[in-house]
N, C-alpha and C positions, 0 to 999 in steps of 0.2 A: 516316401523320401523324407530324410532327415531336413531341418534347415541348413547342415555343413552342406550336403549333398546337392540342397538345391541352387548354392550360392557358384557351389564348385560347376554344375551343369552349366548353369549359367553364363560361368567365365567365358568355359572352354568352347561350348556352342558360338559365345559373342568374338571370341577371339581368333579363334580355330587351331589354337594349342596350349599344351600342355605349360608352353614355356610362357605364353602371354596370359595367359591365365593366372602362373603363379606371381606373374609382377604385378599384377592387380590386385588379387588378395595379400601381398607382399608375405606371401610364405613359400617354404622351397618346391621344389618339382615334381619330387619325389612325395612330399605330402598332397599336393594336390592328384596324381596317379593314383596313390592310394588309396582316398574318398574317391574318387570318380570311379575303382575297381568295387569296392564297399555299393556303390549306390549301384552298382549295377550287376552286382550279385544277390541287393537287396529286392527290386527291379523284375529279375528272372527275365531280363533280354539286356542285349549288346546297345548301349548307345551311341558309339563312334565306332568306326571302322577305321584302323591304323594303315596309312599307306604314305611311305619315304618320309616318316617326320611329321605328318599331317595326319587331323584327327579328322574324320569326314562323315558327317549327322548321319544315321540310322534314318530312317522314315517312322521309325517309334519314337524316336528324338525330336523329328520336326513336329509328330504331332503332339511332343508333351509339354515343347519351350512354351508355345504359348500360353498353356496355364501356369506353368514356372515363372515367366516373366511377368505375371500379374501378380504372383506372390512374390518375388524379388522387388519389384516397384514400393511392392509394401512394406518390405522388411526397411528398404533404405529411407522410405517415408518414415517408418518407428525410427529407426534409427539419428533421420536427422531432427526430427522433435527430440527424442530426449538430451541431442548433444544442444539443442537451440534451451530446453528448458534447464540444463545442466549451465548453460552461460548465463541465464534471467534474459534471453531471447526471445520467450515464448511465454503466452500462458494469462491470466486476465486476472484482476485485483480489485477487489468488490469493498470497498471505501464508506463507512459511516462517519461522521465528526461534526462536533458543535460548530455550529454556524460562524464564531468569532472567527473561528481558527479558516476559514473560508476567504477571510482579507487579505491574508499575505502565506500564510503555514504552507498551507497545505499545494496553493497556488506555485508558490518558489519550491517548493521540494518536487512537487508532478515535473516542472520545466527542466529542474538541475538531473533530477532521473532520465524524464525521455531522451534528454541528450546522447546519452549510455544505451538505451534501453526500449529506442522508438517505435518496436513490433506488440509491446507490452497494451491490454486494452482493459481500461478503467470506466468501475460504474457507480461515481458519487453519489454522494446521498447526504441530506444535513438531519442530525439527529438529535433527540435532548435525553438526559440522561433518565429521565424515563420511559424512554422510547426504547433504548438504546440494546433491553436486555429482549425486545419480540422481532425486531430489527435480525439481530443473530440468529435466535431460534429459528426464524422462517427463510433463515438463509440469503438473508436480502444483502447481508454483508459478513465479509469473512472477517473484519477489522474495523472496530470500532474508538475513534480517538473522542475521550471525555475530558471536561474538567470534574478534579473531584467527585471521582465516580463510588457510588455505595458501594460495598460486596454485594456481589449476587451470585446466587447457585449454580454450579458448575460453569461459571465463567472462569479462566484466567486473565489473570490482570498484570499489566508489562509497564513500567513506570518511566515513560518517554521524557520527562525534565519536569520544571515549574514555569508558573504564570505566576506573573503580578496582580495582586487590587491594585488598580490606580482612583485618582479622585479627576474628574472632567471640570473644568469651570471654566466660566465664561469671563475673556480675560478682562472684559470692562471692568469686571468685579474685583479683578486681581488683576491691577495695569502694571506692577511688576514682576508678575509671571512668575511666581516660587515656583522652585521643583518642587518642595516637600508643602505638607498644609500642617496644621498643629491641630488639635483637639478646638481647642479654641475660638482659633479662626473657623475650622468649620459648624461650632457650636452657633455661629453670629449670620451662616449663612439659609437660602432654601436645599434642602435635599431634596430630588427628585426620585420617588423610593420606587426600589427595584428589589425589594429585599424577599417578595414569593417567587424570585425566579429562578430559582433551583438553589445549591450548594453553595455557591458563590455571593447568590442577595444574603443567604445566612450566615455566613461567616462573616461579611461588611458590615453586617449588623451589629454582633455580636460584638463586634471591636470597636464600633461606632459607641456603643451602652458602654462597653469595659473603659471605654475612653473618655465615661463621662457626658457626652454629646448627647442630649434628649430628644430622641427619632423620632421628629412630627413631619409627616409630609402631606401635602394638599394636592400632589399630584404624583399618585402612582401610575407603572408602567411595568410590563412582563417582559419587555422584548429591549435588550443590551442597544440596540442601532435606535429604537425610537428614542431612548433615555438621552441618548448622546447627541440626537436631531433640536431634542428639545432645548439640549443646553445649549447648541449654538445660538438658537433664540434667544438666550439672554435668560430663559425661563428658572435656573438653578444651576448645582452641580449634582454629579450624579458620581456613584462608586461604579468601576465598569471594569471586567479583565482588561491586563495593556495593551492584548494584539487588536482590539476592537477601539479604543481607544487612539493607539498608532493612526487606525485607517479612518479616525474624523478629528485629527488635528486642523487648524486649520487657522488664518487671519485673527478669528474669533474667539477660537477655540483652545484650551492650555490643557495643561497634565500635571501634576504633581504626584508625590507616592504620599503615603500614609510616614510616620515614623517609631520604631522600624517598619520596615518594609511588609506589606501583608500578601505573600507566597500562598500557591496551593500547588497540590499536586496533581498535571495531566498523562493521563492513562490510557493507554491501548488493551483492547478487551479483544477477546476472541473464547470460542467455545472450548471444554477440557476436550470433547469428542471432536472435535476438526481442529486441529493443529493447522499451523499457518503453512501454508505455501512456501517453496524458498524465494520465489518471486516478491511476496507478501514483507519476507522479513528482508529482504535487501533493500525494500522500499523504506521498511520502517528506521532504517539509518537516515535516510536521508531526512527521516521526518524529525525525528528526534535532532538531530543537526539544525536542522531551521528555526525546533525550538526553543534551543539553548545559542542562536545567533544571538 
């Protein structure tokens, strides 16, 4: 039996006509007679017995519904998955991204999707962008958000918005709280140097020296949150992306930017052989939207 064949049995068996049959598959009467003649010339025996109008099961018909009706179950089970993964209904999104982006991004975008999207199941992961390209390969994630990420071999790279450098200080240090710092003034302060911690310590560097400012620190740090702990100490200022910085403002704690502005670029990574998911890329609206909030 066809799958037309099985769906058409089906009707007619569950309905007990021709005519109920076809308002269910909403096609006409005459098409439904005509597979159910088809499947039972395919068949080589009668499965309904015609009497006044009424179609009345064969005993070869009762003992075949039951294996039709366990492959009918299935077809409308396929069926309603792909119309649920056809809406982003369905389906699971396997999530890498640098730890900053873990304060507000990634948080405010998961909440604004599931609103839409609540059957969808997510499996985060914080990643650094050395991490970022055995992460994919071993399939731990279909989607990787970086800052300032290298090329790497057979990845594809999707350019979701930018980040700021900002400068952290502690505002005893600056009791009237500039937005911006000059060369200058940070020339007169302590840095607390972050500058081996990926793409981002090198580039605040790099503009720290081009700005003139001679990079001596007495107290280095790898990790963006301890940098930032230490400034509320009073201990220095530190350079730190602003979504990290956003989430430890504080009484104590200020923000200024460099001037201009010291921008990079954050990136979503995924393999050339696994293409994203449609689930994967309707998610990544909303991510790219939180990061150009």
């Amino acid at each position: 039996m066809r799958l037309r064949h099985i769906e058409v049995f089906h009707s007619v068996y569950t309905t007990g006509s021709i005519t109920g049959a076809a308002k269910l598959l909403f096609v006409s009467q005459p098409s439904v007679s005509k597979v159910l003649a088809h499947a039972e010339m395919q068949l080589g025996f009668q499965l309904f017995h015609r009497n006044k109008g009424q179609l009345i099961p064969t005993p070869e018909a009762d003992m075949l519904f039951s294996e039709v009706d366990k492959t009918y179950r299935q077809l409308r089970s396929i069926r309603k998955m792909s119309e649920n993964i056809k809406r982003n209904d369905f389906g699971q999104i396997n999530l890498s991204f640098t730890p900053a982006l873990g304060f507000e991004v990634v948080p405010k975008a998961l909440a604004k999707f599931r609103e839409e999207h609540p059957n969808i199941r997510f499996d985060l992961e914080t990643t650094h962008n050395d991490q970022a390209l055995q992460a994919l390969t071993e399939h731990r994630c279909d989607l990787a958000l970086l800052y300032s990420s290298p090329p790497m071999p057979g990845v594809t790279k999707i350019e979701c918005g930018e980040g700021e450098i900002v400068i952290l200080y502690p505002k005893a240090q600056f009791p009237d709280e500039p937005k911006v710092l000059s060369p200058e003034q940070l020339a007169k302060t302590e840095l607390i140097g972050i500058w081996d911690s990926g793409p981002l310590g090198e580039l605040a560097y790099d503009r720290l020296t081009n700005d003139g400012v001679q990079v001596q620190s007495n107290l280095q740090v790898t990790s963006y949150y301890v940098a930032a702990r230490m400034v509320a100490q009073g201990l220095g200022c530190c350079t730190i992306d602003k979504f990290t910085a956003l989430g430890n403002l504080s009484d104590k704690v200020g923000m200024a930017s460099f001037a201009p502005p010291l921008t990079f670029k954050i990136n979503g990574l995924y393999l050339d052989n696994r293409p994203l998911s449609k689930v994967s890329e309707a998610f990544l609206k909303y991510l790219k939207s939180e990061i150009s909030a």
